[in-house]
C-alpha positions as CSV (number, residue, x, y, z in Angstrom):
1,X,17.2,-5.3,-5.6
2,X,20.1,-6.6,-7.7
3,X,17.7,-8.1,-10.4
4,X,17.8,-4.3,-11.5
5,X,21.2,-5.2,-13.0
6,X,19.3,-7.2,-15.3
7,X,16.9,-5.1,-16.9
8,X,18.9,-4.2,-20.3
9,X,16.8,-5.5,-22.7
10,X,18.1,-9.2,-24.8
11,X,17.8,-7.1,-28.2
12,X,19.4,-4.3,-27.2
13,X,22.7,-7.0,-26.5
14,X,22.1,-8.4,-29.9
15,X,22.5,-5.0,-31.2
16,X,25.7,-5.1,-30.5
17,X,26.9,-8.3,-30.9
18,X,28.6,-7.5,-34.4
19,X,30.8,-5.2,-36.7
20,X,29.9,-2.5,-37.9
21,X,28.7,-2.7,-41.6
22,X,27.9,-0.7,-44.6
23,X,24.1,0.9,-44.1
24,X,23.0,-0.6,-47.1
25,X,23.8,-3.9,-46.2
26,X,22.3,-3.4,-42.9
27,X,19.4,-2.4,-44.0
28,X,18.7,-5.8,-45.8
29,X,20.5,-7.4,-42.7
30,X,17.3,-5.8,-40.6
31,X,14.8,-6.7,-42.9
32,X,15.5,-10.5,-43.4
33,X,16.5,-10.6,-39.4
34,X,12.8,-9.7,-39.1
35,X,11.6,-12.5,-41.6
36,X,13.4,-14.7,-39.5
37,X,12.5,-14.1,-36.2
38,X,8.9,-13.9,-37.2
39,X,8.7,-16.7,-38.6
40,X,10.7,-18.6,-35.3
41,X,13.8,-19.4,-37.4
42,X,11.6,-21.8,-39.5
43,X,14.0,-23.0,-43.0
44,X,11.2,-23.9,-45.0
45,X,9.1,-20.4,-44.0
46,X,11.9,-18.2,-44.7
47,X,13.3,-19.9,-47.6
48,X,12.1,-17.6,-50.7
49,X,13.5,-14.4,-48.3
50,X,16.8,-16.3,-47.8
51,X,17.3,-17.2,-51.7
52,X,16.8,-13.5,-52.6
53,X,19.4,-12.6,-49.5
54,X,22.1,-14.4,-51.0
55,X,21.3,-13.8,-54.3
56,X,22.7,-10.3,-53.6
57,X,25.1,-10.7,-50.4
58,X,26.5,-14.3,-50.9
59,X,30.3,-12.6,-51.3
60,X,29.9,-10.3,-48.5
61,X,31.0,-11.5,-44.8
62,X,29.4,-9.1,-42.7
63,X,25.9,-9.6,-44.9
64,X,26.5,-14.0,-44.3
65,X,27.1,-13.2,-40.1
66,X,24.2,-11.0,-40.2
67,X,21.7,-13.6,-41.8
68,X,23.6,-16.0,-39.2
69,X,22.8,-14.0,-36.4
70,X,19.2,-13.5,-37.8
71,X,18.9,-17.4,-37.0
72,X,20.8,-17.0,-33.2
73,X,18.0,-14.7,-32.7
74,X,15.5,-17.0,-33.4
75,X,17.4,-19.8,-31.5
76,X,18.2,-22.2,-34.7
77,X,21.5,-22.6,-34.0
78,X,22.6,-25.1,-36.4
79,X,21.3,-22.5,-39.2
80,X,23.3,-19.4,-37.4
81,X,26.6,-21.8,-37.4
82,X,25.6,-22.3,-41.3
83,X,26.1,-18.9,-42.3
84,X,28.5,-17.9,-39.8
85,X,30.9,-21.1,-41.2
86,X,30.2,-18.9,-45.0
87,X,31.0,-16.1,-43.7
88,X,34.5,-17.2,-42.3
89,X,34.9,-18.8,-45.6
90,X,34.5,-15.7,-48.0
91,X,35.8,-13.1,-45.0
92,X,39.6,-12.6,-45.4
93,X,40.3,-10.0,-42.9
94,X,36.7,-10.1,-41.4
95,X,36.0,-10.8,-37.8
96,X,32.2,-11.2,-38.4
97,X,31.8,-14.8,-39.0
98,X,34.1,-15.9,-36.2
99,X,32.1,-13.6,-33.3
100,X,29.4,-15.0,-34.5
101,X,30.8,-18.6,-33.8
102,X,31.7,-17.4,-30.6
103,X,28.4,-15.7,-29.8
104,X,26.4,-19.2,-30.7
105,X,29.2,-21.2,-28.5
106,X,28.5,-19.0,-26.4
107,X,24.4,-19.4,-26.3
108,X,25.0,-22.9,-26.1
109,X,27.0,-22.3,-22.7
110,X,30.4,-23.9,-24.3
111,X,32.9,-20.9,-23.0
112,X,36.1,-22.5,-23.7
113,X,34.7,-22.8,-28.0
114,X,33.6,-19.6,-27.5
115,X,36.7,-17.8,-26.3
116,X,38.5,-19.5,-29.0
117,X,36.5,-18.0,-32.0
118,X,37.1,-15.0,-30.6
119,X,40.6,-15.2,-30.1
120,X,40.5,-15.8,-33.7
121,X,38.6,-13.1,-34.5
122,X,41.0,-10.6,-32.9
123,X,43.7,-12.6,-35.7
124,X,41.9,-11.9,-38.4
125,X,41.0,-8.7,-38.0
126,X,43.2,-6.7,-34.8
127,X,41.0,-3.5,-35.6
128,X,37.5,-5.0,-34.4
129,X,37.1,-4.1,-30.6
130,X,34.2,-6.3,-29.9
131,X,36.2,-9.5,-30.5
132,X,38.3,-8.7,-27.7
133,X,35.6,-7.5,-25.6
134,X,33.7,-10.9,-26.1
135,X,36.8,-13.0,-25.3
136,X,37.7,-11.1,-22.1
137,X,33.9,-11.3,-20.7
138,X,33.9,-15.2,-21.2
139,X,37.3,-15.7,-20.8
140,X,37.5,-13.9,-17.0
141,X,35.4,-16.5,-15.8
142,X,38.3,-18.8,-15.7
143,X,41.0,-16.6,-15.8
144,X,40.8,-12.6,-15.1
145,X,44.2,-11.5,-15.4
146,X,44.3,-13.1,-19.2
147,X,40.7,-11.4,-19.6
148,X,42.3,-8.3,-18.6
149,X,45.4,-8.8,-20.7
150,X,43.5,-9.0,-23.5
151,X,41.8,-5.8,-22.9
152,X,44.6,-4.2,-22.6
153,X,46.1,-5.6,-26.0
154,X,43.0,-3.6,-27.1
155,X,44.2,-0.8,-25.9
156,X,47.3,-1.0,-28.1
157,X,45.7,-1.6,-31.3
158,X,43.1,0.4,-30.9
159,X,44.3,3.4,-28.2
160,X,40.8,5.6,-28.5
161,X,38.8,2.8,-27.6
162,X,37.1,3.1,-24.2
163,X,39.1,-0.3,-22.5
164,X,38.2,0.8,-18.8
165,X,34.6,0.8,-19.9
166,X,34.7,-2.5,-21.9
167,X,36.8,-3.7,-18.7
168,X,34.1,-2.7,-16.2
169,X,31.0,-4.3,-18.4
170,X,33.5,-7.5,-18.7
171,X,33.5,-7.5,-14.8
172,X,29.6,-6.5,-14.4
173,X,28.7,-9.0,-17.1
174,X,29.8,-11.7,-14.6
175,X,28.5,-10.3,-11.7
176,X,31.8,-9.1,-10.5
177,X,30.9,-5.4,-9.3
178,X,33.3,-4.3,-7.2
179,X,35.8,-4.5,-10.2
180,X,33.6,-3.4,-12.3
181,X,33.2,-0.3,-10.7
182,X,36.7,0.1,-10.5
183,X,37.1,0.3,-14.2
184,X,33.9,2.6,-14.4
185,X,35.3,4.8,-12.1
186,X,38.3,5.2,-14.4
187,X,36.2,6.7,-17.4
188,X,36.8,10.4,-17.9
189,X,34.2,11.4,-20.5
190,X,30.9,9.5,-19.2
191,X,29.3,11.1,-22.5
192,X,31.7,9.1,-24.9
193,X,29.6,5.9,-23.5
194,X,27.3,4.0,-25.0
195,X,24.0,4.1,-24.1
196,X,23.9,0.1,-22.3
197,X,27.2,0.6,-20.8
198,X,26.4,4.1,-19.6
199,X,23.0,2.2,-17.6
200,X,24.9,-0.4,-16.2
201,X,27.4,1.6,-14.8
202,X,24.6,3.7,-13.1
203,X,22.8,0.0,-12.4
204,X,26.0,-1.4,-10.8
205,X,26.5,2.1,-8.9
206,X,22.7,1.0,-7.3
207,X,23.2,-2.2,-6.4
208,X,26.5,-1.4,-4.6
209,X,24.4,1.3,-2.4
210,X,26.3,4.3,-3.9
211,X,23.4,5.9,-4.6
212,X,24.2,9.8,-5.2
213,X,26.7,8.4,-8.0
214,X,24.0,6.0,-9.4
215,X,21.7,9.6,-9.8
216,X,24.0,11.5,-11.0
217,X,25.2,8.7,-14.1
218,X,21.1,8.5,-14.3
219,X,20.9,12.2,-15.1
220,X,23.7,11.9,-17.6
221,X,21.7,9.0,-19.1
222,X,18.9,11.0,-19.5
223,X,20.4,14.0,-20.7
224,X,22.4,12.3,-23.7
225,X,19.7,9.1,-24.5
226,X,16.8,10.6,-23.3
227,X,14.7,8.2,-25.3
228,X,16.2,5.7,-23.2
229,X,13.9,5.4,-20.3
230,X,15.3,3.0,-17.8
231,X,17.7,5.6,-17.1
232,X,14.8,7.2,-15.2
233,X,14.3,3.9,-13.3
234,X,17.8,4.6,-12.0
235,X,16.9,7.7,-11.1
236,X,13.8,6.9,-9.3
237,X,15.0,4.1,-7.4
238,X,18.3,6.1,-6.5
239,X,16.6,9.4,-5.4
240,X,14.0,7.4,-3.4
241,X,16.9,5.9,-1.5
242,X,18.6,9.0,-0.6
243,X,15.3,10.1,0.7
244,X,15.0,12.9,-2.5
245,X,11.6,12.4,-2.9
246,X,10.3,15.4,-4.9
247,X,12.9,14.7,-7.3
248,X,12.1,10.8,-7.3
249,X,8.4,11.9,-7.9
250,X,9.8,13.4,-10.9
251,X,12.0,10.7,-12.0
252,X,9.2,8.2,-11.9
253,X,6.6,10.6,-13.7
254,X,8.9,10.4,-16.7
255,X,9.5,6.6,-16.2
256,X,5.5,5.9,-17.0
257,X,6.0,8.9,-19.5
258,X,9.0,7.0,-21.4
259,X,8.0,6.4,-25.1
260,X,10.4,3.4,-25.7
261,X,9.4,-0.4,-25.1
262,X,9.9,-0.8,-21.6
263,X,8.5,-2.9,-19.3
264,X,8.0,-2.1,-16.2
265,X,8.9,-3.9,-13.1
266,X,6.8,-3.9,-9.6
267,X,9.6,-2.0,-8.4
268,X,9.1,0.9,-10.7
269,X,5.6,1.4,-8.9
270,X,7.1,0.6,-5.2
271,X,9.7,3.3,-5.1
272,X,7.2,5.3,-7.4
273,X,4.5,4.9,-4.8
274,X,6.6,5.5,-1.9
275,X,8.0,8.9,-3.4
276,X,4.4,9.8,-3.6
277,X,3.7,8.9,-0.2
278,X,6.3,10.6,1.3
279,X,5.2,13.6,-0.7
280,X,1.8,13.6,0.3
281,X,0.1,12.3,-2.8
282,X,-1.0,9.2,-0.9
283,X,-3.7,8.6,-3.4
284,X,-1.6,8.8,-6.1
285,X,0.5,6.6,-4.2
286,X,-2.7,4.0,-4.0
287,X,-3.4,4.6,-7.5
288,X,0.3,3.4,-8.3
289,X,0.6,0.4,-5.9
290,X,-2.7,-1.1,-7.3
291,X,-1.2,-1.6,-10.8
292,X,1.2,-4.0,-9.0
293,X,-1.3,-6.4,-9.4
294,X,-1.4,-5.9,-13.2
295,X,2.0,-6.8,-13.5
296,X,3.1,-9.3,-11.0
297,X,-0.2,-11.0,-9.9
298,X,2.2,-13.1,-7.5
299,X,3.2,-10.3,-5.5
300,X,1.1,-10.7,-1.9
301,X,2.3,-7.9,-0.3
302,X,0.3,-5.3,-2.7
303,X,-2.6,-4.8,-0.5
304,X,0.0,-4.3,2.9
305,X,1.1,-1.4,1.1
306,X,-2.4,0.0,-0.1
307,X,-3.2,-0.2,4.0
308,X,0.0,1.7,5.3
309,X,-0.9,4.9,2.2
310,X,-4.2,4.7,3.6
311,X,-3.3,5.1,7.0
312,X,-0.8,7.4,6.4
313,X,-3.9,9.4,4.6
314,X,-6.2,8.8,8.2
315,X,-8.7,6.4,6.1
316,X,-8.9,3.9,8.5
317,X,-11.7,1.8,7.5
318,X,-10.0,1.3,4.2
319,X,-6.8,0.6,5.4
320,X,-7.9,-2.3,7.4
321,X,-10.3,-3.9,4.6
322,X,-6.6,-4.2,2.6
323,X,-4.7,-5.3,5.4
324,X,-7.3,-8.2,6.0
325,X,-6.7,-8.8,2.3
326,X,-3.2,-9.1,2.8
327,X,-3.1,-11.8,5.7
328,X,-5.7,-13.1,3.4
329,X,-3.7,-13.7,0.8
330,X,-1.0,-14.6,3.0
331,X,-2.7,-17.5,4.1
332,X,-0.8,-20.1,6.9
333,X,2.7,-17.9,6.0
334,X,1.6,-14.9,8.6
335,X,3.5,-14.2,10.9
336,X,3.5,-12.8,14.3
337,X,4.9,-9.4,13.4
338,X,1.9,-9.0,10.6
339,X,-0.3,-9.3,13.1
340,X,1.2,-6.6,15.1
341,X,1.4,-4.3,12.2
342,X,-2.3,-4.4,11.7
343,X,-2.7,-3.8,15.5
344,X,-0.8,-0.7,14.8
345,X,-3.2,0.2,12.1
346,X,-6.0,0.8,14.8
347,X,-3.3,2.5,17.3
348,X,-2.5,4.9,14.9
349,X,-6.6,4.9,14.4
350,X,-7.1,5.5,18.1
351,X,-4.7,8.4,17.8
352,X,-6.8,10.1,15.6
353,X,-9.8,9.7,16.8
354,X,-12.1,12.8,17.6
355,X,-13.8,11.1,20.5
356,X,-13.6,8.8,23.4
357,X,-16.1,6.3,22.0
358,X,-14.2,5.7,19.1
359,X,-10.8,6.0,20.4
360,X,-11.6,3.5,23.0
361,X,-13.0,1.2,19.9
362,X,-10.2,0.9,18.0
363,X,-8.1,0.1,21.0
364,X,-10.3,-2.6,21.9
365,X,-9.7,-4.0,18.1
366,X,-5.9,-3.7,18.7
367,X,-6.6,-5.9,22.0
368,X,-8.3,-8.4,19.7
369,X,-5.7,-9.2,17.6
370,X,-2.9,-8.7,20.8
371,X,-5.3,-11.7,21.8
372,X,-4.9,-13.7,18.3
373,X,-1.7,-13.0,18.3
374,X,-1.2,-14.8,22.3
375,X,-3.2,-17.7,21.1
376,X,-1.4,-18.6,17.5
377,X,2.1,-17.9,18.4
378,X,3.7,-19.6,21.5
379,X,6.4,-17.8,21.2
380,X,5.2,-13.9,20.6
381,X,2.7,-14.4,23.6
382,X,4.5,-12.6,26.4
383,X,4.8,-9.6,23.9
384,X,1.1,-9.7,22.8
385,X,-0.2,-9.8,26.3
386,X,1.9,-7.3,27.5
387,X,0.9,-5.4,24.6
388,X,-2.6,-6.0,25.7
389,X,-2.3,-5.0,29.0
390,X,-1.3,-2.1,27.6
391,X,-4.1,-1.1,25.3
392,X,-6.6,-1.7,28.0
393,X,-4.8,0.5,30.5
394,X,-5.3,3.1,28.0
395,X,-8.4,2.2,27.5
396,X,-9.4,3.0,31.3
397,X,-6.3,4.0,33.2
398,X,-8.2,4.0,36.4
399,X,-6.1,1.2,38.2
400,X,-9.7,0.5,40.8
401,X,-11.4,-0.7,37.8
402,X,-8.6,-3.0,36.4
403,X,-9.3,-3.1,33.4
404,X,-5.9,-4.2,32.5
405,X,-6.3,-6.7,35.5
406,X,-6.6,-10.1,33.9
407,X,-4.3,-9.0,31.1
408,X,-1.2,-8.5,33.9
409,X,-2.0,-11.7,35.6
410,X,-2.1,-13.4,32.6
411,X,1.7,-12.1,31.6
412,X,2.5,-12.9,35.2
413,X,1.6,-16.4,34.8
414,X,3.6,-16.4,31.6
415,X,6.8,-15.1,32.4
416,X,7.2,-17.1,35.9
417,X,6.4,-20.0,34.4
418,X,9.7,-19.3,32.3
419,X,11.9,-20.0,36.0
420,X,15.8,-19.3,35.9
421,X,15.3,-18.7,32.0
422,X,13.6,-14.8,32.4
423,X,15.6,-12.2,30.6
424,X,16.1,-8.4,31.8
425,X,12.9,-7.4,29.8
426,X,10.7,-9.9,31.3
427,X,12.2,-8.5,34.9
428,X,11.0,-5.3,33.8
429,X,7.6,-6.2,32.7
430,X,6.8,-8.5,35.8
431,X,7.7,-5.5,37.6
432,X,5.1,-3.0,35.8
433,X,2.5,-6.0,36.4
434,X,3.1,-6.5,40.4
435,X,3.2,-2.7,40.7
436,X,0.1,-2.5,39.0
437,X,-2.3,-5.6,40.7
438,X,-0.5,-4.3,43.9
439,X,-2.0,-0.9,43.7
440,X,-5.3,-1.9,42.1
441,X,-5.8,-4.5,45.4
442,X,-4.7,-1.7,48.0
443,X,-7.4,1.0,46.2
444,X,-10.1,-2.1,46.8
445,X,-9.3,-2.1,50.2
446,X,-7.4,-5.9,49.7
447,X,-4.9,-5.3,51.6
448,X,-3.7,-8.8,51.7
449,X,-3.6,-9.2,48.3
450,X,-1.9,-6.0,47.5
451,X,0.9,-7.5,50.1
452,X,1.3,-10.4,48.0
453,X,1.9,-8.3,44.6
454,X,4.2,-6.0,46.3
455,X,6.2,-8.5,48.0
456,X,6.5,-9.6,44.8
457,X,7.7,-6.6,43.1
458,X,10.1,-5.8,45.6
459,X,11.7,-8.9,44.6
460,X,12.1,-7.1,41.8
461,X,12.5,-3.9,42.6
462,X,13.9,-3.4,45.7
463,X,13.4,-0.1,45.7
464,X,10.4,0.8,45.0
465,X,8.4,2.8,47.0
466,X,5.1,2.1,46.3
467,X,6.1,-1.4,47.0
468,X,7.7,-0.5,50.4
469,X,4.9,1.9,51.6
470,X,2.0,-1.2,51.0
471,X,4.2,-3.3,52.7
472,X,5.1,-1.8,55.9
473,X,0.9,-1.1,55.9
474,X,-1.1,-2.5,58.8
């Protein structure tokens, strides 16, 4: 589940990426930014919208990073360095060019160029916080304690600037989590965050399992950005964990509700789906795990989870056409345990059942696939056949008719030809198989036989009385 540290969207990061600047400018920033990106940082497309740009901005540093960072959007980075180089040029005491160098040094994976634009950036202008920011998270890679030091010279020249928060993204950023929280944890007013540092301290607080803290930075999230709905995801997911479900059901009702451009994940309809579930909404909980599919067509296990709501909601015929599906689409990677788990689908099936008939039915389909499982996987056989031992003994316990008979010889045969290499709970299971063939012999009137078996089982047992009282017959 760590991918959910990922989830902050790439624009959002480019939203922050520079100074501040006059709204004015900004507003023609935005507008050519789109231009470019649209047209997939193409010169010759965008070159009338350009001309007119610097027409009016070719003096202003902040306007030159901004077309510049227009064209790092769209990935032409020898453009971005074009006007970032400008801006550097007319920018006395401006720190926008020089981020921007970093940022592209930094998209074109060259750390050590991009640590040293923004050391220059915090030069030419102390009072700009990201620069430092951006030098710490790319410099702590290499070396945290001057990542950290640098931080903290941030905290000097700029005192009401939240460090421990910029400290803990720094150490998040780089996948560092246990310092990051460590500076989270050191942040007094959660409501002075921003809204992407806010989620990933809730999303760093999930992945490290601290659950009730990742809900409650969730709820904080969605009380001051409540247009920000991946702070519902947090929620969900968290709650789910903690085994809140009515509140998860709730959290996950306003994720699908949120009116911002998220994407959803498979997850969001997993813990979603299983909220519901454990709520009682099982076909709500259907409903949500089929748009899985929609999403991540990849995703195999969909219809393994579609059987276990339906069996959870007693529709039994349904739940095993999906779990067919599923080893289905599963193909040659089944394993053994699948198997068992769509045994247990007719178990719990036989449970329920209203009559003998069809009890007795859907144990005889759990035998089945006790019998597949035996015959496809060497190594799961003395479980499966013990398994289907089982099933048939409840399917007529009367030890006369044996109907388990052929099932205990079979595990017999299985677990001595193991030798010196039997384990306790192969001990245990020859010694419910000799007990059994023992007394089903004896009640035919075999009383040879039934001495065999027992003398057997009191190998085993030594104790046991049924054993002793066959033997000592005459």
């Amino acid at each position: 589940m760590k991918a959910i540290k990922y989830l902050v969207a790439g624009a959002l990061m480019l939203s922050i990426s520079a100074p501040t600047m006059a709204q004015d400018v900004k507003s023609q920033v935005d507008a050519i930014t789109k231009v470019v990106v649209d047209a997939k940082g193409d010169v010759n497309a965008t070159k009338a919208q350009v001309k007119e740009f610097m027409k009016a901005n070719k003096k202003d540093a902040n306007a030159l990073a901004g077309l510049g960072r227009a064209f790092l959007a769209a990935k032409n980075f020898e453009q971005a360095k074009l006007y970032a180089d400008q801006a550097m040029k007319v920018g006395k005491n401006n720190a926008a060019g020089y981020i921007l160098r970093g940022d592209i040094a930094s998209a074109e994976d060259n750390g050590g160029e991009a640590a040293s634009y923004y050391e220059m950036a915090t030069q030419q202008d102390p009072q700009e916080p990201s620069s430092y920011v951006k030098y710490a998270r790319v410099y702590q890679k290499v070396d945290p304690n001057g990542a950290v030091a640098m931080l903290e010279k941030l905290r000097t020249v700029k005192p009401d600037y939240p460090v421990d928060a910029a400290a803990g993204y720094m150490y998040s950023s780089n996948n560092q989590l246990k310092s990051a929280m460590n500076y989270y944890d050191k942040v007094q007013n959660l409501t002075s965050l921003d809204d992407y540092i806010l989620f990933d301290y809730a999303s760093t607080a999930y992945v490290l399992e601290q659950y009730e803290k990742a809900v409650k930075l969730a709820q904080t999230g969605i009380q001051k950005y409540p247009q920000y709905g991946s702070f519902n995801r947090i929620a969900l997911y968290g709650s789910d964990k903690l085994k809140q479900y009515d509140a998860a059901v709730n959290y996950g009702k306003a994720l699908f509700s949120a009116t911002d451009t998220i994407k959803y994940t498979q997850n969001d309809y997993i813990y979603y789906a299983d909220a519901l579930t454990n709520v009682g909404r099982l076909d709500d909980a259907i409903a949500a795990y089929k748009h899985i599919s929609e999403i991540a067509p990849e995703n195999k296990d969909v219809n393994k989870y579609i059987a276990e709501a339906y069996t959870k909601a007693k529709k039994f015929p349904e739940a095993v056409a999906a779990y067919e599906q599923y080893l289905k689409d599963k193909g040659d990677d089944v394993t053994y345990k699948e198997y068992d788990n769509f045994a247990d689908i007719y178990l719990e099936q036989a449970e329920a059942a209203a009559n003998v008939a069809d009890k007795n039915a859907a144990y005889k389909k759990a035998s089945d696939i006790y019998g597949q499982i035996a015959d496809k996987f060497d190594y799961a056989a003395i479980y499966a056949v013990n398994k289907q031992a089982m099933v048939n003994y409840q399917i007529n316990p009367d030890l006369k008719a044996g109907a388990a008979l052929p099932y205990y010889k079979k595990l017999v045969d299985l677990i001595e030809a193991k030798g010196d290499k039997k384990e306790a709970a192969d001990i245990k299971k020859l010694g419910v198989a000799y007990q059994y063939m023992a007394v089903h012999y004896i009640q035919n009137d075999k009383v040879a036989e039934a001495k065999q078996w027992a003398s057997k089982l009191l190998e085993v047992r030594p104790d046991d009385e049924t054993g002793k009282q066959i033997m000592n017959l005459k």
